[in-house]
C-alpha positions as CSV (number, residue, x, y, z in Angstrom):
1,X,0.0,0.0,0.0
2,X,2.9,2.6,1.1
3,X,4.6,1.5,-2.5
4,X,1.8,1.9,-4.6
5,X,0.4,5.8,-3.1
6,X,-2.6,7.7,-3.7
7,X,-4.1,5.3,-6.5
8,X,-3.8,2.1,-4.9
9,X,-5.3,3.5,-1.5
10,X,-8.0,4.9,-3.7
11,X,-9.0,1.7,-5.3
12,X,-8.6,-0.3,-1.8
13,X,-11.2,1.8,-0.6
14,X,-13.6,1.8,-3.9
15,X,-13.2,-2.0,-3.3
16,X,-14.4,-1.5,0.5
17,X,-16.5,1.2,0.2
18,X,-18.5,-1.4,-2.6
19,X,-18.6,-4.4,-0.5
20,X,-19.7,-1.9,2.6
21,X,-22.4,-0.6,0.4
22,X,-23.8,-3.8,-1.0
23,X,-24.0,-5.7,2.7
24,X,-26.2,-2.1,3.6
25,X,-28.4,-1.9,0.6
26,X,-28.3,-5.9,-0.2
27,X,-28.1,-7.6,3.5
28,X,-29.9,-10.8,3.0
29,X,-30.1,-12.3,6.5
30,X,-27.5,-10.9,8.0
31,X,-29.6,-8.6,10.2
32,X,-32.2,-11.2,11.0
33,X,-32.5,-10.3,15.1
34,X,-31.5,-13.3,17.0
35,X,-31.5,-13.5,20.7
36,X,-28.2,-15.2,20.5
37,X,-26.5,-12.6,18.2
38,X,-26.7,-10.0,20.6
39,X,-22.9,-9.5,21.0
40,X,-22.0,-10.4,18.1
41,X,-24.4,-7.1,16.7
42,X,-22.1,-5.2,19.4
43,X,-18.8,-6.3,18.3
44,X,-20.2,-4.9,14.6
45,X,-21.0,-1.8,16.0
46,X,-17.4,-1.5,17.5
47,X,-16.0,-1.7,15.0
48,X,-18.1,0.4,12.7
49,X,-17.0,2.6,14.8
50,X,-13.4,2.5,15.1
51,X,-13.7,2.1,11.2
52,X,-15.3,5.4,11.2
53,X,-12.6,7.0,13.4
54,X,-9.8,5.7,11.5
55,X,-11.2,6.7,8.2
56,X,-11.4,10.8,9.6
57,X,-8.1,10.8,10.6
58,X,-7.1,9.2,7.2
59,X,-9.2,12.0,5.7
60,X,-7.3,14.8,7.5
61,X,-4.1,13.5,6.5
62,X,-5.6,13.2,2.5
63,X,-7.3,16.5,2.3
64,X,-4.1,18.0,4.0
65,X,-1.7,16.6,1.6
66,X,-4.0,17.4,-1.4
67,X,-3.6,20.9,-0.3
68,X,-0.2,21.0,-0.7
69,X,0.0,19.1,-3.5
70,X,-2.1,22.0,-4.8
71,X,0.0,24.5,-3.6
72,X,3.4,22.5,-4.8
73,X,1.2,22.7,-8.6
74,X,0.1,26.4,-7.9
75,X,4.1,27.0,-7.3
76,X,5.4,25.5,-10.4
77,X,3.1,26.9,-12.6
78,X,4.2,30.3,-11.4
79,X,7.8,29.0,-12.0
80,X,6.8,28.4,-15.5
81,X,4.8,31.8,-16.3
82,X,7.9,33.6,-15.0
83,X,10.6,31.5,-15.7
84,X,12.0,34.7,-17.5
85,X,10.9,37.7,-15.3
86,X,11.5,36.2,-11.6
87,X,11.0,39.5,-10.7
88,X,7.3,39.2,-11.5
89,X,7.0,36.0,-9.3
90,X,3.3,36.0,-6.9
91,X,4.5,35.9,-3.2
92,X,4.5,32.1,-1.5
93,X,1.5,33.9,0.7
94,X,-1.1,34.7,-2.8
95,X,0.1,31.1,-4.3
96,X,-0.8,29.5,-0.8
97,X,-4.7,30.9,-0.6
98,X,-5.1,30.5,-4.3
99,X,-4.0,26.6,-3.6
100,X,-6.1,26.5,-0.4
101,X,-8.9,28.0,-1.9
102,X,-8.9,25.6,-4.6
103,X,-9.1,22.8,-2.2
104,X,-11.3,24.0,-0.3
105,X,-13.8,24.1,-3.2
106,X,-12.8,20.3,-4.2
107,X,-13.8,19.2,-0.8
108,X,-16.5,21.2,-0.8
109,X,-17.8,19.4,-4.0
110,X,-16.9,15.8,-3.1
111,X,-18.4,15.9,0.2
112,X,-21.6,18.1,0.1
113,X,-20.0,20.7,2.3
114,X,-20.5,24.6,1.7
115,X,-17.6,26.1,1.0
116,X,-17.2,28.2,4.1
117,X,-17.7,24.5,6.1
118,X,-15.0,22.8,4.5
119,X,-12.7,25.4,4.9
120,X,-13.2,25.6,8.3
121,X,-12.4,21.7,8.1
122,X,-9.4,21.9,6.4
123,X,-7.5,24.3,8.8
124,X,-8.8,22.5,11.4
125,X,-7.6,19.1,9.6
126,X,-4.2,21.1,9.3
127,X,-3.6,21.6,12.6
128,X,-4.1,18.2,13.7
129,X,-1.7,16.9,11.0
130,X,1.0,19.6,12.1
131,X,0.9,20.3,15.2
132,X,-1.6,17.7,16.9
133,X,0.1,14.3,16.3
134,X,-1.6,13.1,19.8
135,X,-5.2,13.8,18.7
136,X,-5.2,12.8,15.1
137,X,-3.9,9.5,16.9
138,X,-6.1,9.3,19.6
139,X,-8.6,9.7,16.6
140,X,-7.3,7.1,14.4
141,X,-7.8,4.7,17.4
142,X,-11.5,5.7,18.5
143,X,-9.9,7.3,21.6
144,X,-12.1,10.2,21.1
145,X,-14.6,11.4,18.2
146,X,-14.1,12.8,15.0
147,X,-16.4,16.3,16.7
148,X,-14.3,16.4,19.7
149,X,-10.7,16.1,18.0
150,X,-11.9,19.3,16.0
151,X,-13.6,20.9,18.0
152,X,-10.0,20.8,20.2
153,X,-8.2,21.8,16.7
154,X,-10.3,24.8,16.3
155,X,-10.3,25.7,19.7
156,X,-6.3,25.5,19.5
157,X,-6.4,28.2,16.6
158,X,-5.3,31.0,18.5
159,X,-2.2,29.1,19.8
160,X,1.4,29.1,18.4
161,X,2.5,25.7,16.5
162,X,5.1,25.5,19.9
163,X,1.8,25.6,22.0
164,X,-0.6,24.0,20.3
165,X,2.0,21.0,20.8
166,X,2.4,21.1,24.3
167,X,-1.6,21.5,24.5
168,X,-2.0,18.6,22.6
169,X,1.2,16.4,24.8
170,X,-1.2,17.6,27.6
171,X,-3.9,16.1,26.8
172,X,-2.7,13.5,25.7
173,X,-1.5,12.6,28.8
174,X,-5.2,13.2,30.6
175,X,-6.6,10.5,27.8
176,X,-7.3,7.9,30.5
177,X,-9.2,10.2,32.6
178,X,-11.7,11.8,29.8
179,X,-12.8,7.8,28.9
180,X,-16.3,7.7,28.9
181,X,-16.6,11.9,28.8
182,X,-18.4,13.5,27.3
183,X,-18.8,16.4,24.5
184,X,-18.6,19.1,27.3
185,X,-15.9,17.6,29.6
186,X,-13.4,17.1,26.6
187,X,-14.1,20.9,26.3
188,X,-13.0,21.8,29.4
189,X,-10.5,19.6,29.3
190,X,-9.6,21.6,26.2
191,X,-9.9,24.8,27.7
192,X,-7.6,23.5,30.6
193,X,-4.9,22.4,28.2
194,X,-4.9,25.4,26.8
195,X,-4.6,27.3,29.9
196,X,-2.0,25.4,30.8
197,X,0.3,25.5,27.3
198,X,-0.9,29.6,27.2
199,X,-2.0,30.7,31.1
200,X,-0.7,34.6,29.9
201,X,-3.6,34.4,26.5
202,X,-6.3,33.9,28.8
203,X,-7.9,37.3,29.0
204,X,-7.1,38.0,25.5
205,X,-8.7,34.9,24.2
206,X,-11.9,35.6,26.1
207,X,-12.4,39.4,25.0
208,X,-11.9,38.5,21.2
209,X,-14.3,35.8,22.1
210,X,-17.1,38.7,24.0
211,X,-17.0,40.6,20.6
212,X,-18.4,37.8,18.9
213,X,-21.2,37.7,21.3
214,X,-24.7,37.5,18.7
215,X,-28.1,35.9,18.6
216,X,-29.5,33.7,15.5
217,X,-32.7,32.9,14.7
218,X,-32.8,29.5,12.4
219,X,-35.6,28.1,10.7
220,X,-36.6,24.5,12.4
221,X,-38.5,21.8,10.9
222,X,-42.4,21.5,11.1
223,X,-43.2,24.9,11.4
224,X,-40.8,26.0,14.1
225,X,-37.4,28.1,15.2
226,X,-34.4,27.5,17.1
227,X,-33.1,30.7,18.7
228,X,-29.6,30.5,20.3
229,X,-27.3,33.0,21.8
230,X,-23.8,33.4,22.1
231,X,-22.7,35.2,25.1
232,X,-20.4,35.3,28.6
233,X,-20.5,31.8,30.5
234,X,-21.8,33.1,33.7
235,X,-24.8,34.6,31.7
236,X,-25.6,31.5,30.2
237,X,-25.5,29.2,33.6
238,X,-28.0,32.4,34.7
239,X,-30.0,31.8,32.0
240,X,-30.3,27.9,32.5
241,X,-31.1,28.0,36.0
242,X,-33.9,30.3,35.7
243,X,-35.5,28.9,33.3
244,X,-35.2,25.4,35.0
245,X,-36.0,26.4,38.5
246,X,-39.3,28.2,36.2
247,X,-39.8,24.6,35.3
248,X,-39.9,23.2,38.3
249,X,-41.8,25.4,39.9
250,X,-45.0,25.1,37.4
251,X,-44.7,21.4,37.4
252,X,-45.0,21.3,41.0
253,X,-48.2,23.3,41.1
254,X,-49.5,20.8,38.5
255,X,-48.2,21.9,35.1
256,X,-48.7,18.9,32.8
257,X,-46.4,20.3,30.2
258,X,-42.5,18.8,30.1
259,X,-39.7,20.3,31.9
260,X,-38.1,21.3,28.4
261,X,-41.5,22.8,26.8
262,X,-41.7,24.7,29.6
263,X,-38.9,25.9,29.8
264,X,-38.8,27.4,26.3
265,X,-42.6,28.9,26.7
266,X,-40.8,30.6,29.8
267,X,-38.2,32.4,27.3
268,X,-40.6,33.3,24.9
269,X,-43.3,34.9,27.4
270,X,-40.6,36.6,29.3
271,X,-38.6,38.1,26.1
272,X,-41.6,39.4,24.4
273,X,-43.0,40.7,27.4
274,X,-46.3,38.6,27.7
275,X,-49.1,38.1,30.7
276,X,-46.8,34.8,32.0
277,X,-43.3,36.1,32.2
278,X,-41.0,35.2,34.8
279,X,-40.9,37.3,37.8
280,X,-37.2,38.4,38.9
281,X,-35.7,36.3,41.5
282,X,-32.4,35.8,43.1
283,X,-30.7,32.8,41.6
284,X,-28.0,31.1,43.5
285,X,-25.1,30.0,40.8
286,X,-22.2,28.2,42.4
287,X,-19.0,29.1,40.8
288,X,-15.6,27.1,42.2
289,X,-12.7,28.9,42.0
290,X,-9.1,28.5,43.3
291,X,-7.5,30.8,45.4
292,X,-4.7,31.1,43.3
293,X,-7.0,31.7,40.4
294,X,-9.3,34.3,42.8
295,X,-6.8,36.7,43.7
296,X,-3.5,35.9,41.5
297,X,-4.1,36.6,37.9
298,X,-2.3,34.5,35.6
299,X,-1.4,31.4,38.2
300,X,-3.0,29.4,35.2
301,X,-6.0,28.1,37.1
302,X,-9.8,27.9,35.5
303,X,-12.8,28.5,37.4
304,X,-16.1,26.2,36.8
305,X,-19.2,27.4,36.8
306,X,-22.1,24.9,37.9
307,X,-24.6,23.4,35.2
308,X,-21.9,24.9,32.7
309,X,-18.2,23.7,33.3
310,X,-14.7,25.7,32.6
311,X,-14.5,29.5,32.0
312,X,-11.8,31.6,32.5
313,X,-11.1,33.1,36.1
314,X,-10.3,36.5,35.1
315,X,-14.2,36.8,34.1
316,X,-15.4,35.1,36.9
317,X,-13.3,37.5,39.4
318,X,-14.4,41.0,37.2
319,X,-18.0,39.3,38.0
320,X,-17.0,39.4,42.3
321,X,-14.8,42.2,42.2
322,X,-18.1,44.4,42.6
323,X,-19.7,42.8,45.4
324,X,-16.5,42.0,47.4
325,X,-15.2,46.0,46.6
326,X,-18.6,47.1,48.3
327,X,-18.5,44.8,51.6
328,X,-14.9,46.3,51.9
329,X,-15.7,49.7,51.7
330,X,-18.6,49.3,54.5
331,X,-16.2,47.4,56.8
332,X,-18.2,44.3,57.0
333,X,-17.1,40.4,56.7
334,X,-20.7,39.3,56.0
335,X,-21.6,38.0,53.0
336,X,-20.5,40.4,50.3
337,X,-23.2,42.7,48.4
338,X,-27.4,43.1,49.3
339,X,-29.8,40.9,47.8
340,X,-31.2,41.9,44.7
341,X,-30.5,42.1,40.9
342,X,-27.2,42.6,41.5
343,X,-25.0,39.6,42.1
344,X,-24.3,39.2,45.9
345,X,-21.4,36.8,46.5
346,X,-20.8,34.3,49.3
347,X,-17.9,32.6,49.8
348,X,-17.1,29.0,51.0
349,X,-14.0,27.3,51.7
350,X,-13.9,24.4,49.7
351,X,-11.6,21.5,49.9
352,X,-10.0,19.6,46.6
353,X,-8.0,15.6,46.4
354,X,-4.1,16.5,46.9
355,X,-3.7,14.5,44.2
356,X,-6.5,14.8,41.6
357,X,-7.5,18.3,42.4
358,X,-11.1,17.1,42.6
359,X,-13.6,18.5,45.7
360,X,-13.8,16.1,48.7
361,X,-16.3,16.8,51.6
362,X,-18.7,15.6,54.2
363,X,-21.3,12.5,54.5
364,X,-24.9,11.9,55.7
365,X,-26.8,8.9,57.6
366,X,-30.2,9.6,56.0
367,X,-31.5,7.9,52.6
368,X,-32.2,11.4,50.8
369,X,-29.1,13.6,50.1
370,X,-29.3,16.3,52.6
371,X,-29.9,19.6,50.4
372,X,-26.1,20.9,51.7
373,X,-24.7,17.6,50.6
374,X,-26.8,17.7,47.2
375,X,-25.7,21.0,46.2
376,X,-21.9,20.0,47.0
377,X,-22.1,17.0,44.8
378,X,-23.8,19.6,41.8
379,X,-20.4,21.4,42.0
380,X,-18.0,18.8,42.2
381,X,-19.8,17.0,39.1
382,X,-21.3,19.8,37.5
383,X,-23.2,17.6,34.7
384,X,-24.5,14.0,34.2
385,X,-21.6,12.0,35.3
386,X,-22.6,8.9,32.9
387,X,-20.4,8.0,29.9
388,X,-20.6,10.6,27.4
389,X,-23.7,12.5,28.5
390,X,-23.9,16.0,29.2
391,X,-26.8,16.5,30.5
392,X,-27.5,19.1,33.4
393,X,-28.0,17.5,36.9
394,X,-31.6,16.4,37.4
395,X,-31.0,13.9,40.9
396,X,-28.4,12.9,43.1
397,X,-28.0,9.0,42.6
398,X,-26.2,6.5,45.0
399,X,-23.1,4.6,43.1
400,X,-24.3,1.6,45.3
401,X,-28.0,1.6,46.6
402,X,-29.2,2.6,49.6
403,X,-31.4,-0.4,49.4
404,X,-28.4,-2.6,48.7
405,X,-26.4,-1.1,51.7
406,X,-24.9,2.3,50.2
407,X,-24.1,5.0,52.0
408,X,-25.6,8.6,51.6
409,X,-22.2,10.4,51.2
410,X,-20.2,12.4,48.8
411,X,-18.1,9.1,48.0
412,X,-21.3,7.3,47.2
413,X,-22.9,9.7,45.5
414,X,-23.0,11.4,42.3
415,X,-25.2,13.8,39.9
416,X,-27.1,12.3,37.1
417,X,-29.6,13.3,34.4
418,X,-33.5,12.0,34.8
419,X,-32.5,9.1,32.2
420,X,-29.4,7.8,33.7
421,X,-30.5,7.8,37.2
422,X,-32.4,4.4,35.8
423,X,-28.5,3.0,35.7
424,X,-29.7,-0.1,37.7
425,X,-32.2,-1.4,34.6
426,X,-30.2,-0.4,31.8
427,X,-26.5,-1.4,33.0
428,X,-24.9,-4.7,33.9
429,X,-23.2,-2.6,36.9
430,X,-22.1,1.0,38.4
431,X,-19.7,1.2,41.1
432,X,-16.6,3.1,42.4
433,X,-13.3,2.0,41.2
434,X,-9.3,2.8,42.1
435,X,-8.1,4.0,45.1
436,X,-10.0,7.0,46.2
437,X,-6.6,8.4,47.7
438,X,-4.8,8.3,44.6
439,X,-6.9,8.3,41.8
440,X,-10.2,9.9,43.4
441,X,-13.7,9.6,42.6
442,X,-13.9,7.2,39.3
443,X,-17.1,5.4,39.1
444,X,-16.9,2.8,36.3
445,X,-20.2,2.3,34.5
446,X,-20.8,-1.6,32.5
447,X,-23.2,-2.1,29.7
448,X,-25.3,-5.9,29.9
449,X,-23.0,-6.6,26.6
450,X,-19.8,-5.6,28.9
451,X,-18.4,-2.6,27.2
452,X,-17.0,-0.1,30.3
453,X,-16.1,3.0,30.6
454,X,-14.7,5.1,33.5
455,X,-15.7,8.7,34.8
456,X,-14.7,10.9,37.2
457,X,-15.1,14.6,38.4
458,X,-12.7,17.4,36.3
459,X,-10.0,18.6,38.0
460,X,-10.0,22.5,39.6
461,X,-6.5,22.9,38.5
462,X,-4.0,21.5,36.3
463,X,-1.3,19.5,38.8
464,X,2.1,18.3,37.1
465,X,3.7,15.2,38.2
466,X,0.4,14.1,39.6
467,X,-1.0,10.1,38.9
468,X,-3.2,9.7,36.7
469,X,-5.2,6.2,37.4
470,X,-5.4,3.9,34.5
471,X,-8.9,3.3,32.7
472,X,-10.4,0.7,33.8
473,X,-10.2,-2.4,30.9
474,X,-12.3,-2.0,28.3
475,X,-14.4,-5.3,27.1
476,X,-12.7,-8.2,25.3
477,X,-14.1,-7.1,21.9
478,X,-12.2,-3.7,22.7
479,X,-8.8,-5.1,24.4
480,X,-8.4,-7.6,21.1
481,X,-9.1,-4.8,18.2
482,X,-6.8,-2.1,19.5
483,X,-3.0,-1.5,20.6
484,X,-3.7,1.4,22.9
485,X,-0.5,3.3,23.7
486,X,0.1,4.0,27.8
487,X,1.8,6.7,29.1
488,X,3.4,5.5,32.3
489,X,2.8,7.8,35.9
490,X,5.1,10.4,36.2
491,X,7.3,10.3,39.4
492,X,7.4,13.7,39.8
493,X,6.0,15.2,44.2
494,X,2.2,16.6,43.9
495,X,1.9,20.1,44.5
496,X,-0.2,21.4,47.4
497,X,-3.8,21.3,46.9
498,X,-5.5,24.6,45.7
């Protein structure tokens, strides 16, 4: 395959792609349901998948080098035109967005892409080939999707080619922890990567991202819109709360309409002013924030913002600066600012795993999660903490059942969605893994056909040097298709915790 290039890849996959298409279009009985077929129809899907995943990263590397190749054409030709004036040469800068240009309009064609789409795909498909070698591998491998490993190339625009490398060796090294994560925690495991290979960029990344604050209105199927905004973090976890607290408040006086519908009549009445508009209230937003991150700009530290996940700390403190300014000025250590509209700011002293960086805290004796306890879990977890679902925090499950013998406590509890908190009839088993003084809180989740994956809480601060627990092992199907590269512990002293 190496000897023969471009064309003899090309036919091996027109001989693939054909075979792949007839068995879809043409199956016979190979999709008869069969109650002893069951993993066999989950070892297919496996490896659709990792198919799938190796087949974008081979597409990054194509469309990448058929950019080039363009460019190398593009360059010649010039060569040619001006063999006799050199003089009258186009710079290497107009030759390279003529020959990306091109490309982007090839892809654009071949795939069904707009033309603004693909080109947004091909940089971000050139930063992974240049400068990303440990997410176009981790995509290649099924390590993590094809929307994640671009969403973490576009998010690394901004960045040097020197730091976009050491954001990608970082998380690259955090692979085993963001197993089973989802869309949202690889995002703030992005953002935290990049703080880390960039902490001085912070403030100027986020005010080049305010000015792109906006609102569109797009046209939905079946006679409906989808309205979304784009603005600051803290405004947005605002805006979910109220609107779910709205929710729950009108289903517990007997509203037979869902959470969601409700929620999005709520927005409506209250933008355009109508006879069932929200009333103002105070909301009560936790936000967890280092010290270091509080009052020393630039330690490199993010801030997470409950129901939402990572923002940066230097908007979070231009948010408390306010209320804590005012208590100063009065002379008072009481909670900082008067109720009201205005944001009034209480602190608590939290306290995070020396290790992990995770928040650790206190336990209860009843069955229910005391409201306290409840609350704490919501900010250590901040969303759904099953495999790959992002879903705000609906209930407070326990790991092991209280019926079963499980104790009501922050080590046997975390925050789930409505859906998931049914883990006992859709799973095989859900229980804590590791040791909790080394690796913390990692609750391993195991489907009836035995595929696992492992989650755990995000980290308040980026710690060098310390462990990072193994994932648990995947299912036999998984072990036997793929050579997974490990990165062994570094034996580098933990830091202090935050």
């Amino acid at each position: 395959m190496h000897a023969g290039g471009a064309p003899v890849l090309a036919a091996a996959l027109g001989d693939q792609g054909f075979v792949l298409r007839e068995l879809a279009l043409r199956p016979g009985e190979l999709f008869v349901p069969d109650e002893a077929l069951g993993a066999a129809y989950t070892n297919v899907v496996g490896m659709i998948h990792e198919l799938r995943s190796a087949m974008d990263a081979l597409e990054a590397r194509t469309v990448v080098a058929l950019a080039e190749s363009l460019t190398l054409q593009k360059q010649a030709e010039a060569r040619a035109r001006t063999a006799q004036e050199a003089d009258q040469a186009p710079p290497t800068r107009k030759l390279l967005r003529e020959a990306t240009n091109e490309a982007t309009r090839e892809v654009s064609m071949l795939i069904g892409k707009s033309p603004a789409s693909a080109a947004h795909s091909l940089a971000s498909q050139r930063r992974l080939v240049a400068d990303m070698p440990e997410m176009l591998t981790a995509l290649a491998s099924a390590q993590v999707t094809s929307t994640s490993a671009h969403n973490t190339s576009r998010a690394a625009a901004p960045l040097s080619p020197a730091q976009r490398h050491e954001m990608d060796r970082l998380l690259g090294e955090r692979l085993p922890d963001l197993d089973g994560a989802g869309a949202e925690t690889w995002d703030d495991a992005t953002v935290a990567a990049i703080a880390a290979a960039d902490p001085a960029g912070q403030e100027r990344r986020h005010q080049r991202a305010k000015q792109e604050r906006h609102v569109t209105v797009r046209r939905a199927e079946h006679g409906m819109a989808t309205v979304s905004a784009r603005v600051p973090a803290l405004d947005g976890a605002k805006i979910r709360k109220r609107l779910s607290l709205e929710a729950e408040r009108l289903r517990a006086a007997g509203d037979r309409r869902g959470h969601q519908a409700i929620q999005a009549d709520s927005f409506v009445d209250t933008l355009l002013g109508q006879e069932d508009a929200m009333v103002p209230t105070t909301l009560d937003i936790g936000i967890i924030i280092t010290d270091r991150a509080l009052f020393h700009p630039g330690a490199g530290d993010l801030a997470q913002i409950e129901g939402h996940g990572t923002a940066p700390a230097e908007v979070l403190r231009d948010e408390l600066r306010g209320p804590l300014g005012a208590a100063l000025t009065k002379g008072t250590d009481r909670a900082m600012g008067p109720d009201g509209p205005a944001l009034r700011a209480v602190m608590r002293r939290l306290y995070t795993h020396p290790l992990t960086g995770e928040l650790v805290a206190v336990e209860s004796r009843a069955r229910a999660f005391p409201a306290a306890l409840a609350k704490f879990i919501r900010w250590r977890d901040l969303v759904c903490r099953a495999p790959y679902c992002d879903a705000p925090i609906r209930q407070t499950d326990h790991i092991r059942p209280h019926a079963s013998g499980g104790d009501t406590c922050l080590d046997n509890g975390q925050g789930l969605c409505a859906f998931c908190n049914a883990k006992e009839q859709q799973t095989r088993s859900v229980h804590r893994v590791g040791d909790p003084a080394v690796d913390g809180h990692v609750v391993e989740w195991i489907s009836r056909s035995g595929t696992r994956r492992t989650t755990r809480p995000r980290a308040l601060s980026t710690r060098e040097g310390s462990p990072r627990a193994e994932p648990a092992a995947r299912s036999p199907r998984r072990r036997s298709a793929r050579r997974r590269r490990r990165r062994p512990p570094s034996s580098r002293a933990p830091e202090a915790p935050a």
